[in-house]
C-alpha positions, -999 to 999 in steps of 0.1 A, spaced: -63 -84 -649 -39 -88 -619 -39 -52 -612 -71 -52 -612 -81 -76 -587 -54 -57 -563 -79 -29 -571 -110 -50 -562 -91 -58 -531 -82 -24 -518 -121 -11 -528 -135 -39 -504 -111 -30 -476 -115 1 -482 -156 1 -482 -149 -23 -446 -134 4 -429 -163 31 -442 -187 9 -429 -173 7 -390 -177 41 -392 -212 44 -399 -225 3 -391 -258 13 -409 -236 11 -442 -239 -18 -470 -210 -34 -485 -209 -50 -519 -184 -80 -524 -170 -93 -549 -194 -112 -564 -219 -91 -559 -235 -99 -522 -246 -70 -499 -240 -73 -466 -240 -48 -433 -208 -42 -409 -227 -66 -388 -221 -97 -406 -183 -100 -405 -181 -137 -415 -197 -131 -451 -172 -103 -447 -144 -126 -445 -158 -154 -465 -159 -126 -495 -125 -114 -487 -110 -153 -489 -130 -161 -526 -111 -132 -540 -79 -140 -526 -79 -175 -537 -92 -159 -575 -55 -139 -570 -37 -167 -562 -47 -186 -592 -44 -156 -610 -4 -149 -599 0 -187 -602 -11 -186 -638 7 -158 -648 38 -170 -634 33 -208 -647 25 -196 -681 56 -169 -681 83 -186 -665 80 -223 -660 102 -231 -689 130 -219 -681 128 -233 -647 120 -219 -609 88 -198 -616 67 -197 -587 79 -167 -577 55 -143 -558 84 -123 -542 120 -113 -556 152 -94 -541 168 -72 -559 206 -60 -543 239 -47 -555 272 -57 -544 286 -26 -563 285 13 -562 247 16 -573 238 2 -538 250 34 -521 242 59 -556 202 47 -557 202 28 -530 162 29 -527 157 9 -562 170 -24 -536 149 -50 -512 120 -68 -514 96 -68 -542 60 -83 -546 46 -94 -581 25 -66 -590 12 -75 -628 23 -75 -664 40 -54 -691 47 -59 -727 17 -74 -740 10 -94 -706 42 -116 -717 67 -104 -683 59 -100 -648 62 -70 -631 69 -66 -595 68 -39 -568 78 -25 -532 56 -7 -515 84 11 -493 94 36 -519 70 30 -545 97 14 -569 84 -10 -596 108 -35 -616 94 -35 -651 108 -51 -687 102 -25 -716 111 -26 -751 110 9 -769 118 15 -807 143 43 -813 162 59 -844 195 74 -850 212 69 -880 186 38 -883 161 21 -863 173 2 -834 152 -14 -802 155 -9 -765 156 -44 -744 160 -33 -710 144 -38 -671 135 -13 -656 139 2 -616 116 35 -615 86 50 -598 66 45 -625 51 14 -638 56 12 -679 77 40 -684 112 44 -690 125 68 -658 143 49 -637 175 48 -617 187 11 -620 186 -7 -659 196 -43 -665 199 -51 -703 194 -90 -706 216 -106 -726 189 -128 -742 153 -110 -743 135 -140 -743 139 -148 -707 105 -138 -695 112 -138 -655 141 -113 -646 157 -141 -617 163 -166 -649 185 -140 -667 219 -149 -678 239 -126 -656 276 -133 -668 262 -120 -702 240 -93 -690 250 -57 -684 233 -32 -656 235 2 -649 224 30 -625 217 64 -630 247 92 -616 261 126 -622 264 131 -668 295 127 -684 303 139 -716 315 119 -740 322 116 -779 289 104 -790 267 122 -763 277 161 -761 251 163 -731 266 139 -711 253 105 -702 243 98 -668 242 56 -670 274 39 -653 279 7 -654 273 -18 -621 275 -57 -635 269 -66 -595 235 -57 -599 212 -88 -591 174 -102 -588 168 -133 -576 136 -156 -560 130 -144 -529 145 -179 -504 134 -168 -463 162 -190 -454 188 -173 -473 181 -141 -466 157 -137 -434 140 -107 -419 165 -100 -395 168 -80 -359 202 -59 -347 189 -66 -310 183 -33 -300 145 -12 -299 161 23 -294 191 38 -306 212 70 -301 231 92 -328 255 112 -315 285 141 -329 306 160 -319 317 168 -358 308 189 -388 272 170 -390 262 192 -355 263 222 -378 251 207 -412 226 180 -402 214 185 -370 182 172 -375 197 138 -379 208 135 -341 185 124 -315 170 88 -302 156 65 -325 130 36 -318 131 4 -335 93 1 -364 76 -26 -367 62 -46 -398 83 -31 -423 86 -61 -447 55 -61 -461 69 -26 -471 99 -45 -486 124 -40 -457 143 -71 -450 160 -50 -421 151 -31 -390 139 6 -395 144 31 -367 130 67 -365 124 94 -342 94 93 -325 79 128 -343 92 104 -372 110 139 -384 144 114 -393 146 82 -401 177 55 -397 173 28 -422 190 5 -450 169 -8 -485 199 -30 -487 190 -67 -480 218 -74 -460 222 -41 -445 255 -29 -460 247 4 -468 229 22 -438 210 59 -444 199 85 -423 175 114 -436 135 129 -435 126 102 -456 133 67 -467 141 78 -500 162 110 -496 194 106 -469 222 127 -455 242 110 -435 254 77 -450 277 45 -440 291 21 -472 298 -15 -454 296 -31 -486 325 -49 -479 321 -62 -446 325 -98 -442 300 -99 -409 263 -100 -426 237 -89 -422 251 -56 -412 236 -29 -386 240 10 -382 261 6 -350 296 29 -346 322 30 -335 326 -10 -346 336 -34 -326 364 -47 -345 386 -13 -342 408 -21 -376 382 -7 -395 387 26 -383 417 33 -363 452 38 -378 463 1 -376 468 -1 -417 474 34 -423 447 38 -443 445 80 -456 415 93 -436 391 95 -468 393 53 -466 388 50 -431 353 30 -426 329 59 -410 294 78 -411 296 100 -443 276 135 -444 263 154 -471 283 190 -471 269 204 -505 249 196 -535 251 215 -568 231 203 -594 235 164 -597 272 165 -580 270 157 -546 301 165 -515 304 137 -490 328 141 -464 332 116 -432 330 124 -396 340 100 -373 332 115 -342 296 108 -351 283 76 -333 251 54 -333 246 29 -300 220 11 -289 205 24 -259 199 -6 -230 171 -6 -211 181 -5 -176 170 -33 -151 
């Protein structure tokens, strides 16, 4: 029922903008009124009746789902890693919106827009040597169905609303290259990440936030000149992007042929690539201590990747690059000489 009135939503926006196009149009709300492009406030009035019959209808679902286990009005949840699955599937993170149900109506689903990722529970029968069932939620492009990259098996299935799960007894994984192994000749692709989180979305803990600068410049001198190219250039600064489940700032070129961007809600893995959800260039600042985090490099505290500790080159913080890709096994090497700055306006 919740999907649907999202449906009933998008139809009526959708038949709004048909009708500025041709103002002779009728429009059929949501309860059944016709009205012409003309008469915007039985528009609007239509367009606030269903979105106070979706309110009650996410308020229900959540009171009925979660309220007994505590928090449950929870319209919005993040989802974030403090392990190696934030830079492995690093678009399965941010913000999500409540989207609907799954497993006979009885847990909430929730989605983000930016990628098209849905966070779903699912319990699947299976057999081996005997019958056994799946209890697992579920990061994956589609809603319902087990293909995913992130998996959080609760410790106790019961728990309804995935923010009220008992983490210190609950295992996650994320999907990465197969391994073979004793019991699975093929290899199994799931490793484990007990970082992995979801939690109520709180504005004051963690804000849409700004790195203070609306254009930016990527720069080499390196091995990412001859591999990625594409990836160098100016960059200006997007607007709007958390309704799109971004809780950072998004830059991309203005042909919008590369984007700069992080899923992470802090910011402490930053991407580069054609898309949001495919990258090439790469920096891990997972364990940074000043958060939120933004793209800029060289850093300002030089530690982090000069010689001062004597750190092998391989663990010097720095802008990683993709240099080849067979199968699922992926090369990442680092240049350093490759920087991002903010470009000042000059006054």
């Amino acid at each position: 029922m919740l999907n649907m009135i999202f449906a009933v939503i998008l139809a009526t926006c959708l038949q709004f903008i048909l009708a500025q196009e041709d103002k002779t149009s009728m429009i059929v709300g949501y309860y059944g009124a016709k009205y012409s492009y003309d008469s915007c406030p039985a528009l609007q009035m239509d367009l606030e009746d269903t979105k106070t019959v979706l309110n009650n209808m996410r308020n229900g679902v959540l009171e009925e789902n979660c309220s007994a286990d505590g928090e449950w009005n929870c319209t919005k949840i993040v989802v974030y890693s403090n392990g190696p699955a934030a830079v492995k599937q690093a678009s399965r993170f941010g913000l999500f919106y409540l989207y609907g149900l799954t497993q006979d109506n009885q847990y909430p689903s929730f989605y983000r827009p930016a990628d098209g990722q849905y966070l779903f529970y699912l319990l699947e029968l299976g057999r081996w040597k005997y019958w056994h069932q799946y209890e697992r939620w579920i990061i994956g492009p589609i809603h319902g169905v087990a293909h995913g990259g992130v998996m959080i098996v609760p410790y106790n299935a019961l728990k309804r609303c995935p923010w009220q799960l008992k983490w210190f007894r609950s295992h996650s994984y994320y999907h990465d290259v197969r391994t073979t192994n004793l019991w699975n000749p093929k290899g199994n692709p799931w490793v484990s990440d007990d970082t992995i989180r979801v939690e109520c979305y709180n504005k004051t803990k963690w804000p849409e936030y700004e790195c203070g600068c609306d254009r930016i410049n990527v720069t080499s001198t390196g091995r990412v000149v001859e591999y990625h190219p594409n990836r160098l250039g100016e960059y200006v600064k997007l607007e709007g992007k958390i309704k799109e489940g971004y809780l950072t700032p998004m830059y991309a070129k203005e042909d919008e042929s590369s984007y700069l961007y992080s899923h992470d809600i802090l910011g402490r893995v930053w991407m580069m690539g054609s898309t949001t959800s495919s990258w090439s260039l790469r920096i891990n600042l997972l364990e940074s201590e000043n958060l939120p985090e933004c793209p800029f490099y060289p850093r300002p505290d030089l530690k982090d990747y000069t010689d001062e500790e004597e750190l092998v080159p391989m663990q010097k913080l720095g802008w990683e690059y993709l240099q080849s890709k067979r199968g699922e096994r992926e090369v990442w090497l680092k240049d350093y000489t490759l920087t991002v700055q903010c470009i000042k306006d000059e006054k």
